[in-house]
N, CA, C and O atoms as a GROMACS GRO file, in nm:
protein
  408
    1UNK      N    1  -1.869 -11.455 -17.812
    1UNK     CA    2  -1.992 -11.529 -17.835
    1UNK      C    3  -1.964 -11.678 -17.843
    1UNK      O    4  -2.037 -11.760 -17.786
    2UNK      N    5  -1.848 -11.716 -17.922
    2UNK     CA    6  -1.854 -11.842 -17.950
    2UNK      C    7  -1.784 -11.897 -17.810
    2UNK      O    8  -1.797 -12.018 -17.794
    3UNK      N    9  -1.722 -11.835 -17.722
    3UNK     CA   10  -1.661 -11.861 -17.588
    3UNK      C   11  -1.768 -11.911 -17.508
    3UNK      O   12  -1.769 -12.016 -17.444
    4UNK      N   13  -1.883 -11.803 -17.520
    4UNK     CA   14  -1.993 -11.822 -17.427
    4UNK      C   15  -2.059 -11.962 -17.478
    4UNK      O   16  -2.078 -12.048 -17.391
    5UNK      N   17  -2.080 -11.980 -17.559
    5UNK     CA   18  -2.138 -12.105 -17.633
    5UNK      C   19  -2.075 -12.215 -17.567
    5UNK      O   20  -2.135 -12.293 -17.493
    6UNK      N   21  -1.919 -12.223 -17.601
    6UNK     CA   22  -1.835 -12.333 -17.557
    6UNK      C   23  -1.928 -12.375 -17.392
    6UNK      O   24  -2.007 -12.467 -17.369
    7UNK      N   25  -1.870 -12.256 -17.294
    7UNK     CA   26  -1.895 -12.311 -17.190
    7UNK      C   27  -2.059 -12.342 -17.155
    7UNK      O   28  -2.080 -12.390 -17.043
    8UNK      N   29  -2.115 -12.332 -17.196
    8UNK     CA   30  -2.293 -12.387 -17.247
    8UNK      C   31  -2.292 -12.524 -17.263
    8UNK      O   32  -2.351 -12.605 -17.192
    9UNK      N   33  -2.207 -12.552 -17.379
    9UNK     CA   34  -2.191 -12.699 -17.400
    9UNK      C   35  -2.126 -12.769 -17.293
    9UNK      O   36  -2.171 -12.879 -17.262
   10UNK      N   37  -2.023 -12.720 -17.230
   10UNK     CA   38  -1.900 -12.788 -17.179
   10UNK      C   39  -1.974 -12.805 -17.055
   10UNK      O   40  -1.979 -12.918 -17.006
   11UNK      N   41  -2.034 -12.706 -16.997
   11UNK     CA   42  -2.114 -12.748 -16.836
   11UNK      C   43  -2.248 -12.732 -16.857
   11UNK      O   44  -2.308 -12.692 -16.757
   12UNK      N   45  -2.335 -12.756 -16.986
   12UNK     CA   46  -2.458 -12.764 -16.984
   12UNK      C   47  -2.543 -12.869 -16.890
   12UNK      O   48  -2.623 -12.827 -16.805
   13UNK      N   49  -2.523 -12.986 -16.908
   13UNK     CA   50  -2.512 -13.126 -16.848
   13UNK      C   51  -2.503 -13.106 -16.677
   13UNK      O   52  -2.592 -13.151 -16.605
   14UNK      N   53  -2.396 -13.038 -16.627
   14UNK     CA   54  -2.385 -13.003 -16.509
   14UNK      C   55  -2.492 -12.904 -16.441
   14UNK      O   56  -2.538 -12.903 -16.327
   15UNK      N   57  -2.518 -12.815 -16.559
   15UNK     CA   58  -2.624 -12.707 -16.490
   15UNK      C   59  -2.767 -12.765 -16.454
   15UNK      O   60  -2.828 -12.746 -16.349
   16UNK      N   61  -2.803 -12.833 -16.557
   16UNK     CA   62  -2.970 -12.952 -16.549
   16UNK      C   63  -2.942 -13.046 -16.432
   16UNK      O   64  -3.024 -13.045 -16.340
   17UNK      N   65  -2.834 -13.131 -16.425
   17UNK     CA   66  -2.813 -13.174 -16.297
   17UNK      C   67  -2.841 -13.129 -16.158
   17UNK      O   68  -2.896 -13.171 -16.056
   18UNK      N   69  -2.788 -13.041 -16.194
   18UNK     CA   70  -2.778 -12.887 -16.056
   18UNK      C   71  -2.922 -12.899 -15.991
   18UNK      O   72  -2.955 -12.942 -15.881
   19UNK      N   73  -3.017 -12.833 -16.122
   19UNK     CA   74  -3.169 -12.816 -16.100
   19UNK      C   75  -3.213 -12.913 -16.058
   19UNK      O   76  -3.263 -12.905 -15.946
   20UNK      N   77  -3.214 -13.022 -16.117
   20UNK     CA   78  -3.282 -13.159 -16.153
   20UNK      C   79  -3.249 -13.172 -15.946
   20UNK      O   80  -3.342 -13.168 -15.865
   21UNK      N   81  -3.108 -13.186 -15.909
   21UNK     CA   82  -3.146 -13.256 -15.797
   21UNK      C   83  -3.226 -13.112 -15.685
   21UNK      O   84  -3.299 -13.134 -15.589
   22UNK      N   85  -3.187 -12.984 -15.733
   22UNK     CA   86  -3.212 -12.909 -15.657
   22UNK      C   87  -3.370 -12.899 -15.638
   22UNK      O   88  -3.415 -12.828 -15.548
   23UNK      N   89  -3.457 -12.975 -15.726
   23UNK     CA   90  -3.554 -12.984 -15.739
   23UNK      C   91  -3.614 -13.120 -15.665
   23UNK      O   92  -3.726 -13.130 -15.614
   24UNK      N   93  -3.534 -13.200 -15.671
   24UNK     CA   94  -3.567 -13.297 -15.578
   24UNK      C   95  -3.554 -13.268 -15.416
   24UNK      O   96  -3.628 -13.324 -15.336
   25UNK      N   97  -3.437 -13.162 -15.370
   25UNK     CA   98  -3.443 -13.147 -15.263
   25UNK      C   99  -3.565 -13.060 -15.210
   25UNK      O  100  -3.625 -13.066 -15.103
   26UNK      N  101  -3.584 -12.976 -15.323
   26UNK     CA  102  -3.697 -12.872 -15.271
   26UNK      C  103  -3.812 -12.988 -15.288
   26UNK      O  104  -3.888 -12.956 -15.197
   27UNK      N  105  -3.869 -13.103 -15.352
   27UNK     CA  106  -4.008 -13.148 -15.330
   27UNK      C  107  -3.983 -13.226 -15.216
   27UNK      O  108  -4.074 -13.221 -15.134
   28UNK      N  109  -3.878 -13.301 -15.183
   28UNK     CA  110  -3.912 -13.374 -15.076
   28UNK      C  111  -3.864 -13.283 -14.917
   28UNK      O  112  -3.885 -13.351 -14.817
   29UNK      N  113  -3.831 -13.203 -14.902
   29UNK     CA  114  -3.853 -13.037 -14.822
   29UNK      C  115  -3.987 -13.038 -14.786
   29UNK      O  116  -4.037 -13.054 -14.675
   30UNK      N  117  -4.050 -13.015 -14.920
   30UNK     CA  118  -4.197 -12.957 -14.900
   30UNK      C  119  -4.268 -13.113 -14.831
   30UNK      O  120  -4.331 -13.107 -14.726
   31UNK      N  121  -4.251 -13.231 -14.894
   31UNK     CA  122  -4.345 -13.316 -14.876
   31UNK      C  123  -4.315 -13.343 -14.687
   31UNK      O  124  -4.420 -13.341 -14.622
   32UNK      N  125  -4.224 -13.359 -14.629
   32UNK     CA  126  -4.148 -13.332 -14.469
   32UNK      C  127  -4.213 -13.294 -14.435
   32UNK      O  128  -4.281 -13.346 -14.347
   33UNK      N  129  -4.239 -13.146 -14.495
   33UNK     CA  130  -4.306 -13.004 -14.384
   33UNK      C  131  -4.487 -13.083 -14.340
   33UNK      O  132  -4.546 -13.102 -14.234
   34UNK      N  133  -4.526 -13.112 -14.500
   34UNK     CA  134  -4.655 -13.140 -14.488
   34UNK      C  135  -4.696 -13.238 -14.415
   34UNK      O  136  -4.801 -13.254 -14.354
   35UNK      N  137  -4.575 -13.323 -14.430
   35UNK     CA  138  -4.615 -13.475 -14.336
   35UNK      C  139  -4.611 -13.434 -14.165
   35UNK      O  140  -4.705 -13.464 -14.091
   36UNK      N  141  -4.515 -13.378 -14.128
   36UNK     CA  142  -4.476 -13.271 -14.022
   36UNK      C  143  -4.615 -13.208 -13.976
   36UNK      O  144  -4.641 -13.275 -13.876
   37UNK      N  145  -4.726 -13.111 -13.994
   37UNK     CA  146  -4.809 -13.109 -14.027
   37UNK      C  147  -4.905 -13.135 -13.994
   37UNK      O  148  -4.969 -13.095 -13.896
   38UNK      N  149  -4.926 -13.195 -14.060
   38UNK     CA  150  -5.023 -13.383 -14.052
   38UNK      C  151  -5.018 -13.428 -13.900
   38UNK      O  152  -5.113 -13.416 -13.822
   39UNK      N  153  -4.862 -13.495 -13.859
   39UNK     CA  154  -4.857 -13.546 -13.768
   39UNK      C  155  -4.893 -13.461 -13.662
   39UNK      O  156  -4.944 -13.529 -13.574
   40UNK      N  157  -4.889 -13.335 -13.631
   40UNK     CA  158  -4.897 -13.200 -13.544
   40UNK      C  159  -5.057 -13.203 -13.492
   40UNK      O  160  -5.094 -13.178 -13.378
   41UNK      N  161  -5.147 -13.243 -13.611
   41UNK     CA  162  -5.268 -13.259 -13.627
   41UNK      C  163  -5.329 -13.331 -13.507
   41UNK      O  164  -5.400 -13.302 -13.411
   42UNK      N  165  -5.241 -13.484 -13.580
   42UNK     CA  166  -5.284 -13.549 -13.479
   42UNK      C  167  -5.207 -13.592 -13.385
   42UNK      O  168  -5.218 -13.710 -13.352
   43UNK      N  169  -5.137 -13.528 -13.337
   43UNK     CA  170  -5.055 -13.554 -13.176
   43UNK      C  171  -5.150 -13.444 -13.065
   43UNK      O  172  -5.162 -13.446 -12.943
   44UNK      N  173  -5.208 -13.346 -13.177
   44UNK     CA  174  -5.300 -13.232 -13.067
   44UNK      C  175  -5.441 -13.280 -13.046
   44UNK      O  176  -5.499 -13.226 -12.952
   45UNK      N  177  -5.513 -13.378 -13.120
   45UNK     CA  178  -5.632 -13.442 -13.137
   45UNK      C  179  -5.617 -13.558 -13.058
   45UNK      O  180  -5.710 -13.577 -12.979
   46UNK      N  181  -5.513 -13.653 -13.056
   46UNK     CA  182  -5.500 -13.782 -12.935
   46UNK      C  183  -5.457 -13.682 -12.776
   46UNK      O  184  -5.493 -13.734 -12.670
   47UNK      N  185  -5.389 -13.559 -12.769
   47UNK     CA  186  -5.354 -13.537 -12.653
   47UNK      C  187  -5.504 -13.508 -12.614
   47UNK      O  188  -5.522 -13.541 -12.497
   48UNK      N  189  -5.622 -13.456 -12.676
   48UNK     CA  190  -5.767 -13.419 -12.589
   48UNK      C  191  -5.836 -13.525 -12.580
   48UNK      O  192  -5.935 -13.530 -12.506
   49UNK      N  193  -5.802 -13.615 -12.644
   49UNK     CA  194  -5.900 -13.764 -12.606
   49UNK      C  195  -5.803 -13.776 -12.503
   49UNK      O  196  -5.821 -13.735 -12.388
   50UNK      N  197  -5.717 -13.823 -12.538
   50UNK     CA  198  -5.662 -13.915 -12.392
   50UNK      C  199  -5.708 -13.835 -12.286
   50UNK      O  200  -5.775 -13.878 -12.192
   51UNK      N  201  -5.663 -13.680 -12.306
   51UNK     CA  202  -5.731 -13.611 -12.145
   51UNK      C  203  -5.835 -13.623 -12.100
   51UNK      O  204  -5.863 -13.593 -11.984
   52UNK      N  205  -5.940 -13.683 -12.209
   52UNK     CA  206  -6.105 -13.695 -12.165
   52UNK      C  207  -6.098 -13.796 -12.139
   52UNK      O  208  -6.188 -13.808 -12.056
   53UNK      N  209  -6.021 -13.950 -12.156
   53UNK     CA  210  -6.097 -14.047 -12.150
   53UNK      C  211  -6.011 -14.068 -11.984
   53UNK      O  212  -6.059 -14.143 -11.899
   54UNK      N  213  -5.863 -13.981 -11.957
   54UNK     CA  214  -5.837 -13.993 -11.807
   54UNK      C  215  -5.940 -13.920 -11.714
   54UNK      O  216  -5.982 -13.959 -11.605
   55UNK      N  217  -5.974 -13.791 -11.788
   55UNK     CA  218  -6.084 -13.782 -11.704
   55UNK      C  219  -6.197 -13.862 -11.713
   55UNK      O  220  -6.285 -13.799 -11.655
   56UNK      N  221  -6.244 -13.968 -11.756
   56UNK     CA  222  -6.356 -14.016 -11.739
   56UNK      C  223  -6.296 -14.124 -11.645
   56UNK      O  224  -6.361 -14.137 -11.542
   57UNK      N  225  -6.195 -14.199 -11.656
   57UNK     CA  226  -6.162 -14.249 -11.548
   57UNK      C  227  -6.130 -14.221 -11.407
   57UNK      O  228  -6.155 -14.304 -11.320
   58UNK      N  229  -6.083 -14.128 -11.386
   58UNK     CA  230  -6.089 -14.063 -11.273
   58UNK      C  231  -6.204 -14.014 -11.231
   58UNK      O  232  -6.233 -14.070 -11.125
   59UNK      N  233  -6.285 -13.937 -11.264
   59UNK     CA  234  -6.400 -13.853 -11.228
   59UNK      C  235  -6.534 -13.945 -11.286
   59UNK      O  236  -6.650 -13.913 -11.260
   60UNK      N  237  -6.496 -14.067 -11.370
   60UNK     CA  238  -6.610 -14.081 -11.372
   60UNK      C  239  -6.752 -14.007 -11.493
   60UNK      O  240  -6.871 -14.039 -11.485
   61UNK      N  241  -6.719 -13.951 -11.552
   61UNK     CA  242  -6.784 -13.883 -11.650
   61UNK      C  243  -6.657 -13.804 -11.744
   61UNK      O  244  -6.538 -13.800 -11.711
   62UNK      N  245  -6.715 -13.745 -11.867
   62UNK     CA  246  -6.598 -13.701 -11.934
   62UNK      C  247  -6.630 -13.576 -11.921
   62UNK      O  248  -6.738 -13.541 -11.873
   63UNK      N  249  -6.500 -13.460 -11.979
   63UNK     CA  250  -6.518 -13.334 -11.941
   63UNK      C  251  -6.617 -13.278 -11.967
   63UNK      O  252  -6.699 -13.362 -12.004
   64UNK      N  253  -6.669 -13.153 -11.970
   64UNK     CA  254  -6.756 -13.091 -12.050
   64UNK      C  255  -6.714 -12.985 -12.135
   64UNK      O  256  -6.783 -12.912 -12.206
   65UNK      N  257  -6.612 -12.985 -12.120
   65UNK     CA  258  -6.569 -12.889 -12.243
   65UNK      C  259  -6.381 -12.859 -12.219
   65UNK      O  260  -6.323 -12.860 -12.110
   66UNK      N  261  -6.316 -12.833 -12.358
   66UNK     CA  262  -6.167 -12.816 -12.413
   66UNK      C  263  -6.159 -12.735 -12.225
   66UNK      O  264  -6.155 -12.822 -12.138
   67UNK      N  265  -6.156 -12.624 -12.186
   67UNK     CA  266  -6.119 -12.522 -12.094
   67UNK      C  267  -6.127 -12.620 -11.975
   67UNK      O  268  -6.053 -12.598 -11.879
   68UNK      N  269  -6.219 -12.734 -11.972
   68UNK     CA  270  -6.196 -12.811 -11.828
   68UNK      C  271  -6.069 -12.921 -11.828
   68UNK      O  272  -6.000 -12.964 -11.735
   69UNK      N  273  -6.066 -12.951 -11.977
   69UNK     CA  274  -5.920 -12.994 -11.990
   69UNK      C  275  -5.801 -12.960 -11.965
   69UNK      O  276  -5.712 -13.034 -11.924
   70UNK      N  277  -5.791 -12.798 -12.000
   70UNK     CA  278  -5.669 -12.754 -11.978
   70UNK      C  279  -5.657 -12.680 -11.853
   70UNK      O  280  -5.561 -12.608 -11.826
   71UNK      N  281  -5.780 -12.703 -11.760
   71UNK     CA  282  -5.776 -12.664 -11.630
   71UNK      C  283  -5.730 -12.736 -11.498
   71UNK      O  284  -5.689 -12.699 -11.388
   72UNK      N  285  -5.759 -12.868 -11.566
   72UNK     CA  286  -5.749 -12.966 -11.467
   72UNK      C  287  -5.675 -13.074 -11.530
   72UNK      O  288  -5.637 -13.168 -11.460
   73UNK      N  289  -5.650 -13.071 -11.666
   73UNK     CA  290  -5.514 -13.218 -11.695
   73UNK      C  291  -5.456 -13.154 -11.760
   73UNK      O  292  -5.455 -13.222 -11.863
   74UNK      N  293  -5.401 -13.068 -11.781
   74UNK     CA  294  -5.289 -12.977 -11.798
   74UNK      C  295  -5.282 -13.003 -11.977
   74UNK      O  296  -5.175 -13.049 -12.018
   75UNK      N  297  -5.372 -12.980 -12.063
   75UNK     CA  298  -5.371 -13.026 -12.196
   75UNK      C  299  -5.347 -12.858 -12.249
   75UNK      O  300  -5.400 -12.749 -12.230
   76UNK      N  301  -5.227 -12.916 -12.332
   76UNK     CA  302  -5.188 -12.778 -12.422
   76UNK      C  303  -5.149 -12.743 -12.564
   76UNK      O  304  -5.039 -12.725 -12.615
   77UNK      N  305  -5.247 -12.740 -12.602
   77UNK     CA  306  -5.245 -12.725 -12.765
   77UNK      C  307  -5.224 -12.542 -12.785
   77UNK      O  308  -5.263 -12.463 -12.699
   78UNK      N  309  -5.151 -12.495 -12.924
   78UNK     CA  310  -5.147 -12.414 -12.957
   78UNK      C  311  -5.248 -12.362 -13.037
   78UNK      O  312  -5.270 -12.396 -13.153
   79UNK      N  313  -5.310 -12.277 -12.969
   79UNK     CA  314  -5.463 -12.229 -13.008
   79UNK      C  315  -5.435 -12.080 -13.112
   79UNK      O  316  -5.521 -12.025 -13.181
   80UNK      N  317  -5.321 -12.050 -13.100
   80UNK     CA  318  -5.262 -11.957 -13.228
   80UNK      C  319  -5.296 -12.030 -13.374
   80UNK      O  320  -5.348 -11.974 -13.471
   81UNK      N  321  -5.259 -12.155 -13.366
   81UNK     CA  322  -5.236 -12.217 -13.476
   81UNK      C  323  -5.291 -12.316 -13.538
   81UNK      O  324  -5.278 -12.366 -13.650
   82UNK      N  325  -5.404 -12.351 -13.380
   82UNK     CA  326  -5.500 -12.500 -13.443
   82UNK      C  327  -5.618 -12.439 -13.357
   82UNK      O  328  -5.608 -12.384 -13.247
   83UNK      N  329  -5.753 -12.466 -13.449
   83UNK     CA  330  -5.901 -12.409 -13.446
   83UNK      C  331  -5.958 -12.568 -13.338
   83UNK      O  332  -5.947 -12.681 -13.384
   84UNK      N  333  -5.999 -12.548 -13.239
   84UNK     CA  334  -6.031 -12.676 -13.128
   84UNK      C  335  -6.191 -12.663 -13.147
   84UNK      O  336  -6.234 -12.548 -13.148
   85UNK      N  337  -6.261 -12.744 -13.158
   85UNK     CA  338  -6.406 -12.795 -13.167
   85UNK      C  339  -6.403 -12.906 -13.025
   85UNK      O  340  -6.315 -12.990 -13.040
   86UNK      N  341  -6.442 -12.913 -12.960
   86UNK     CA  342  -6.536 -13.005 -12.887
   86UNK      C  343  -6.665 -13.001 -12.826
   86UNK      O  344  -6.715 -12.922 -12.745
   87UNK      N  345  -6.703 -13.094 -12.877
   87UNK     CA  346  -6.827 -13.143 -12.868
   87UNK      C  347  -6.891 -13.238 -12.802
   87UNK      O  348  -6.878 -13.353 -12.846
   88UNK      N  349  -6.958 -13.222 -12.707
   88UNK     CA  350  -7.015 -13.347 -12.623
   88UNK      C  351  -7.181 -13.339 -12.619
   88UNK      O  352  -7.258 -13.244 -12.623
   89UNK      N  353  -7.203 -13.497 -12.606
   89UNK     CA  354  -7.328 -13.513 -12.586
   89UNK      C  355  -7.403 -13.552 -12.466
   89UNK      O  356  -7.526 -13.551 -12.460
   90UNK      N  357  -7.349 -13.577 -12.397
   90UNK     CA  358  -7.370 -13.632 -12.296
   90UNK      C  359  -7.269 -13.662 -12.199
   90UNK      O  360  -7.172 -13.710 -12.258
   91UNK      N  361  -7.253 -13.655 -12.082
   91UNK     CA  362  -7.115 -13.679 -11.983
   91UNK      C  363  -7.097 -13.855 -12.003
   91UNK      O  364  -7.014 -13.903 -11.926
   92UNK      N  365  -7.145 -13.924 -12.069
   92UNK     CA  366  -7.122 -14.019 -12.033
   92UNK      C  367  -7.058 -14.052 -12.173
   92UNK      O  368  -6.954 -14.117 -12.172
   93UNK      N  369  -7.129 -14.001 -12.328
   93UNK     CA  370  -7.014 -14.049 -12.425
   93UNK      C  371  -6.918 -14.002 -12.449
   93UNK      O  372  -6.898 -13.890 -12.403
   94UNK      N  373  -6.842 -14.049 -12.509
   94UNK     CA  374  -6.694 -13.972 -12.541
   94UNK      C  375  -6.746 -13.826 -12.680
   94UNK      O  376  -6.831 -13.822 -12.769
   95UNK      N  377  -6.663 -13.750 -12.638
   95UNK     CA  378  -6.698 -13.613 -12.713
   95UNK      C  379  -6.618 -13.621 -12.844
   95UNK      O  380  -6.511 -13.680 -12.858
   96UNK      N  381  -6.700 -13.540 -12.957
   96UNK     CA  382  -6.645 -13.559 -13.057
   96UNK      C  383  -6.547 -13.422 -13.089
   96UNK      O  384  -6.588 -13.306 -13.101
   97UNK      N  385  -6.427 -13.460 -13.097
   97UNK     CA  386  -6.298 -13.347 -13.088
   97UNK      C  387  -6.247 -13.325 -13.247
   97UNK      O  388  -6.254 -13.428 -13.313
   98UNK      N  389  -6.218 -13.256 -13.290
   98UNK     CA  390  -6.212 -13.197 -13.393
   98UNK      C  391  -6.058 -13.103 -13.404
   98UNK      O  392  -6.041 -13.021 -13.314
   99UNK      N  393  -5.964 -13.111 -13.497
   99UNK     CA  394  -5.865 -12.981 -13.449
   99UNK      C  395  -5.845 -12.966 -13.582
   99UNK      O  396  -5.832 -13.066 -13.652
  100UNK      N  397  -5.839 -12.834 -13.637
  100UNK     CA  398  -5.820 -12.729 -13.759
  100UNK      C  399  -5.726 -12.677 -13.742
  100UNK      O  400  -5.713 -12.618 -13.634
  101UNK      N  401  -5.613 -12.674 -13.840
  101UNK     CA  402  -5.512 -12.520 -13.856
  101UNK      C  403  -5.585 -12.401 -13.912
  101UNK      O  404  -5.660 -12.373 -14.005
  102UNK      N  405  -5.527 -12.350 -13.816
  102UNK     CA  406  -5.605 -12.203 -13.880
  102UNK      C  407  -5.551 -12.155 -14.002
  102UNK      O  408  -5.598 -12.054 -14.054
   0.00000   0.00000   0.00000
């Protein structure tokens, strides 16, 4: 008992350390993933504008919908994993695009 005690004291200090940073590695882990994420968000939300606003330069009007994008400017988002909204009002304004993780 009093053995077990000793080494309590003797590497107590070391063990809170241990945690303490192991805990720092695990929040800034997590905060990465989320920022990671985030950015995923919007690298899939600028790739459907830009495809609409090349198609409006080229063709002259903007698409009419996500499926004419990925038919004709080769736009490829992972639809497993992000919920796509677009929305247009008219061929002539720019459509309002939207992307959700599912």
């Amino acid at each position: 008992m009093k053995k077990s005690l000793g080494i309590i004291k003797e590497y107590g200090l070391s063990f809170c350390l241990f945690f303490v940073v192991g805990g720092f590695i695990f929040f800034g882990l997590h905060q990465t993933k989320m920022v990671q994420e985030q950015e995923a968000l919007r690298i899939a939300k600028e790739s459907i504008m830009n495809g609409a606003i090349r198609c409006y330069a080229l063709e002259g009007v903007y698409p009419p919908s996500y499926e004419y994008l990925k038919e004709n400017y080769g736009i490829q988002i992972d639809e497993e994993k992000y919920a796509i909204f677009y929305d247009i009002f008219a061929s002539n304004m720019m459509p309002d695009v939207t992307v959700i993780e599912k």
